[in-house]
C-alpha positions in Angstrom: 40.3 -95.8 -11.9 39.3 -92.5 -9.8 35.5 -92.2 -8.2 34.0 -89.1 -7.3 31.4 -88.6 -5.3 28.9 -85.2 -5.6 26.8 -84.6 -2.7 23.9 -82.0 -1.5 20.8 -81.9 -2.9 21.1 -83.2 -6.3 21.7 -87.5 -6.5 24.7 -89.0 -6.1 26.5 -89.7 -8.9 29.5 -91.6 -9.9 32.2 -90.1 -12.6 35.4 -92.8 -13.5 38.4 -91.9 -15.5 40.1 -94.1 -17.5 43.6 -92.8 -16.9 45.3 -95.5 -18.9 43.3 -95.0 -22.1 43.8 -91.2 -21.5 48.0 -91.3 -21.1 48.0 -93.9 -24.1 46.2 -91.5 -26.1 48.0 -88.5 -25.2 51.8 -90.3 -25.7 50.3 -91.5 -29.1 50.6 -87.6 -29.7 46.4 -87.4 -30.0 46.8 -84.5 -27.2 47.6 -80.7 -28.5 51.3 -79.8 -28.3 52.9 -77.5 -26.0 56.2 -77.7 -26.9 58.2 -75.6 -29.6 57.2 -76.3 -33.1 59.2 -77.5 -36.1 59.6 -75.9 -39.1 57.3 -78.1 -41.0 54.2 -77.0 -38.8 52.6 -73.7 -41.1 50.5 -72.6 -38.4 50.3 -68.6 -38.4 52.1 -66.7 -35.3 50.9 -66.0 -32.0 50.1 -62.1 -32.6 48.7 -63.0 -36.2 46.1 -64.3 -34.3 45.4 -62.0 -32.0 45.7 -58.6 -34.2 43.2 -57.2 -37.0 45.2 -55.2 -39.5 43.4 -51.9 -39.8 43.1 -50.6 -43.6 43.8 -47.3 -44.8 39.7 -46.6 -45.0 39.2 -47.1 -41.4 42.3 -45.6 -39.9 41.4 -42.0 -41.7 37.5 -42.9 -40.7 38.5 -43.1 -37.4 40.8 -39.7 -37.3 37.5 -38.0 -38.8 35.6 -39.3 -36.0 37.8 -37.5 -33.9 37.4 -33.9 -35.6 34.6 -32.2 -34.1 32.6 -31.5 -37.0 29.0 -30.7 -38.3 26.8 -33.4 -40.1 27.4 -32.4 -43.5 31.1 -32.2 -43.0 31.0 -35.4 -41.6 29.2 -36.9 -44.7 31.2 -34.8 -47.7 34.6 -36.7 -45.3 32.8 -40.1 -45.4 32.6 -39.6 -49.4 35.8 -38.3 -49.6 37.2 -41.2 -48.0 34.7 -43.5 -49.9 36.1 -42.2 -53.2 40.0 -42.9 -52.5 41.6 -45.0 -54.9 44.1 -48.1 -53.1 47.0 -45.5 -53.2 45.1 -43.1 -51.5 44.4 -40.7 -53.5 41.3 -39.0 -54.6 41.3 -39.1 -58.8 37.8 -40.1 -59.4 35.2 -38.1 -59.2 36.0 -34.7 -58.9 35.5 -33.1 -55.9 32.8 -31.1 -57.5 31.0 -34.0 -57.9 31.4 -35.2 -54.0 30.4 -31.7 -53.2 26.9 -31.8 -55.5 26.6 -35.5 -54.3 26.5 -34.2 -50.5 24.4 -31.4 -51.3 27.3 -28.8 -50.3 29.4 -26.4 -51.4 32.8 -26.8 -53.2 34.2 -24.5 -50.4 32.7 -26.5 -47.8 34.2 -29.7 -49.6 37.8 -28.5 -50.8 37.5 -27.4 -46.3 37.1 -30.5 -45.8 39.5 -32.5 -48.0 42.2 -30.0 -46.9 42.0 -31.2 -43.6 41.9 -34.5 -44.9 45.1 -34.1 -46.1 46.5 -33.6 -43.1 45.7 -36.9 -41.6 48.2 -39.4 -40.9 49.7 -40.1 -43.5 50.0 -36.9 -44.1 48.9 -36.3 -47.8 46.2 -38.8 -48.2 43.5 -37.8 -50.4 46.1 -35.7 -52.7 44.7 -35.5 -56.3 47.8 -35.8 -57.8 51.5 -36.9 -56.3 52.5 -32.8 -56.8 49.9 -31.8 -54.6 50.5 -34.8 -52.1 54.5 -33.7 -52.4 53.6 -30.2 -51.6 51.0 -30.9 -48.5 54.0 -33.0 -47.4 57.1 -30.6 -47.9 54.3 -27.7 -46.1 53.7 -30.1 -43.3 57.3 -30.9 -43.2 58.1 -26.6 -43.0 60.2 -27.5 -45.7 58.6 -26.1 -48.6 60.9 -22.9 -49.2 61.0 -21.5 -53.0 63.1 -24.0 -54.2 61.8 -27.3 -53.3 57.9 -25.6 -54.0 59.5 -24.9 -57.8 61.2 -28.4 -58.3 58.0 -29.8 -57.0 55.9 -27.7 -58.8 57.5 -27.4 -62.0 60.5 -30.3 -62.4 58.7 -33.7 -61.2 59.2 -35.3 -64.6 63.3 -34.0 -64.6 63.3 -35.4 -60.8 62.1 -38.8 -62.1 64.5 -39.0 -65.1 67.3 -37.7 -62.8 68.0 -34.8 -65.2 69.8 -32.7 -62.7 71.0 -29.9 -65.3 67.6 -29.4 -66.4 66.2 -28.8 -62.7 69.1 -26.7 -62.2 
């Protein structure tokens, strides 16, 4: 048994460990592990603990925070972002729609989507996968006459791997 004493101002007071009851306890295995675990124990790892995984929405809402932008910009972005399916993409509504919702133009909003697009990824908020192709081939500078035509015009050959046809 171990006695401390604390003096000053406050009263004395006496404090005893019971170091046998503590090591029997803590050989019992009642005390947290430090050593390596087994591959029974399903505990998550070390930096799955520490980490939040960032979705898609707030990694391009935090890229438009970034832009310097007006309000109304800012708020046809947010509903562009809103509106983006779990691909990515925009399908549904229109971006006519987005634009009346915001009270803007569809100049102001088509702006504002194009520069979307060029978020990372690049080709986010694409309405279809030929217009996410083509922001991606541009942004690449690889979108010379060819490529722009198979992409353009030969998507449907490309995915049946009907070569002659693109040809």
């Amino acid at each position: 048994n171990t006695e401390t004493e604390v003096k000053g101002d406050a009263p004395s007071a006496v404090t005893e460990v019971d170091w046998e009851s503590y090591l029997d306890s803590y050989s019992a295995g009642n005390a947290p592990s430090t050593g390596p675990r087994t591959q029974s124990e399903e505990l998550p790892s070390l930096e799955s603990t520490l980490t939040k995984k960032t979705s898609l929405f707030d990694h391009l809402q935090w890229q438009l925070s970034m832009m310097q932008i007006s309000e109304e910009e800012n708020r046809v972005g947010m509903a562009i972002l809103g509106n983006l399916d779990q691909d990515g993409y925009l399908k549904e509504p229109p971006l006519e729609d987005i634009a009346n919702e915001c009270e803007v133009s569809v100049e102001l909003a088509e702006s504002v989507l194009k520069r979307i697009q060029l978020f990372d990824p690049v080709g986010v908020a694409a309405r279809t996968l030929q217009e996410c192709l083509l922001i991606q081939a541009r942004h690449a500078e690889v979108d010379d006459d060819i490529l722009v035509r198979i992409i353009t015009h030969h998507l449907g050959n490309l995915e049946k791997k009907n070569y002659a046809a693109i040809a």
